[in-house]
N, C-alpha and C positions, 0 to 999 in steps of 0.2 A: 930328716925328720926332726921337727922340734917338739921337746914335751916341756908342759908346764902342768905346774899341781895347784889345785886349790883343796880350800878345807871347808866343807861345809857340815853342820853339825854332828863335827867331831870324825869325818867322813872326810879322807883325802884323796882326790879323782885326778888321774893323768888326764887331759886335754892333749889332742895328738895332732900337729900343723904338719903340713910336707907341701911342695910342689910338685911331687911325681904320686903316682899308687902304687901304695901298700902291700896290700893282699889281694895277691892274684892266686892263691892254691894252700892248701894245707900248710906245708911248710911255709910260707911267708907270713902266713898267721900264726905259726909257732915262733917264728924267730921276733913277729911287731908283739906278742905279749910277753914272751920272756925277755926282748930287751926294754921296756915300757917296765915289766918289774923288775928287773934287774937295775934300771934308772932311776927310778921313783919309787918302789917299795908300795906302789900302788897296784889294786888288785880289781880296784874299777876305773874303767878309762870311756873317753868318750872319743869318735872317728867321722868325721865327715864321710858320707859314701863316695862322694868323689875319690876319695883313695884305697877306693875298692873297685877291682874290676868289674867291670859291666856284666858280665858273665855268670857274678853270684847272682845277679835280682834276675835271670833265667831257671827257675827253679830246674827246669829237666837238666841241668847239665849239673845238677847235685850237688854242686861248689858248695851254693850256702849252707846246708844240711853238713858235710862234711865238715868245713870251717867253724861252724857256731855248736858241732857238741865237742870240739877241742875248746874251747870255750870254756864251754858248762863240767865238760869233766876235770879243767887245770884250775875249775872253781873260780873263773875269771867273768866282770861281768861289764857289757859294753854298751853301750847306747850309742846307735848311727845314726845321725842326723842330716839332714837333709830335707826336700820335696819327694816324696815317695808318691805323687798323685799322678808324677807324666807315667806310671807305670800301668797297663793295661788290663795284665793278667787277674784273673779272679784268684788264682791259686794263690799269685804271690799275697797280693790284697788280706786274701784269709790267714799265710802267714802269718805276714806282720802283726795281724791285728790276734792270733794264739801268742804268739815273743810278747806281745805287749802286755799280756795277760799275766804274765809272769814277771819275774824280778832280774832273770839275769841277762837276757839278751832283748834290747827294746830298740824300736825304730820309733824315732822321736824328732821333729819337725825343726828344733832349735836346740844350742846348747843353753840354756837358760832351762827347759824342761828336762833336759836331761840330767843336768844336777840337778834338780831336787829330786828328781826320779832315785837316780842313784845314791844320794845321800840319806835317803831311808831307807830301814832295816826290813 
C-alpha cells in the first residue's frame, strides 16, 4: 500500500495506491483506516474501488453497510472512486447516490472530484 497526502484548502487527504485489495471485511477496513491514520494523521482518505472486494458493491451480503458505519463511527471520511455505472442494481444505484448526499462516505467517478469533495467542511 502506498499513501500519499495532499493539502487542499487547509484540508490534508490520504490518497491510498496498492496493487492487491484492501478491504475485504470489517476488520481489513479497521486495520486500511487505522494504519492510513496512524501514517498520515489523516482522517480523510480517498480509495479506488478496485481495492475493495467485489462483494461490498452486492449490497445483500451487508459487507458495505458493515464497513462504511466503522467509518462514520471512527469519524473517518472516504471517497471511492471509480466507474460505478457497470453496476446494475437499483439498490446499490440509490445507495450511492443517499452517501453522496452526505459528507462522509461519497462514491465519486475521479480523484480530482473527490478532493474537492473532501476538502470542504
Amino acid at each position: 500500500m502506498q499513501i500519499s497526502v495532499i493539502k487542499e484548502n487547509n484540508v490534508e487527504i490520504a490518497i491510498v495506491c496498492s496493487e492487491h485489495i484492501l478491504i475485504t471485511d470489517v476488520q481489513s477496513a479497521l486495520d486500511f483506516f487505522a494504519t492510513v491514520d496512524y501514517e498520515t494523521g489523516c482522517s480523510r482518505m480517498i480509495i479506488n474501488k478496485l481495492l475493495i472486494c467485489e462483494e461490498f458493491f452486492d449490497l445483500s451480503t451487508k459487507i458495505a453497510g458493515e464497513i462504511l458505519q466503522k467509518f462514520v463511527n471512527y469519524r473517518k471520511r472516504v471517497a471511492i472512486i471509480g466507474d460505478f455505472s457497470i453496476y446494475t442494481s437499483k439498490s446499490l444505484k440509490d445507495f450511492i447516490y443517499e452517501c453522496n448526499k452526505g459528507k462522509d462516505i461519497l462514491f465519486l467517478p475521479n480523484e480530482k472530484q473527490a478532493i474537492k469533495k473532501l476538502s470542504m467542511d
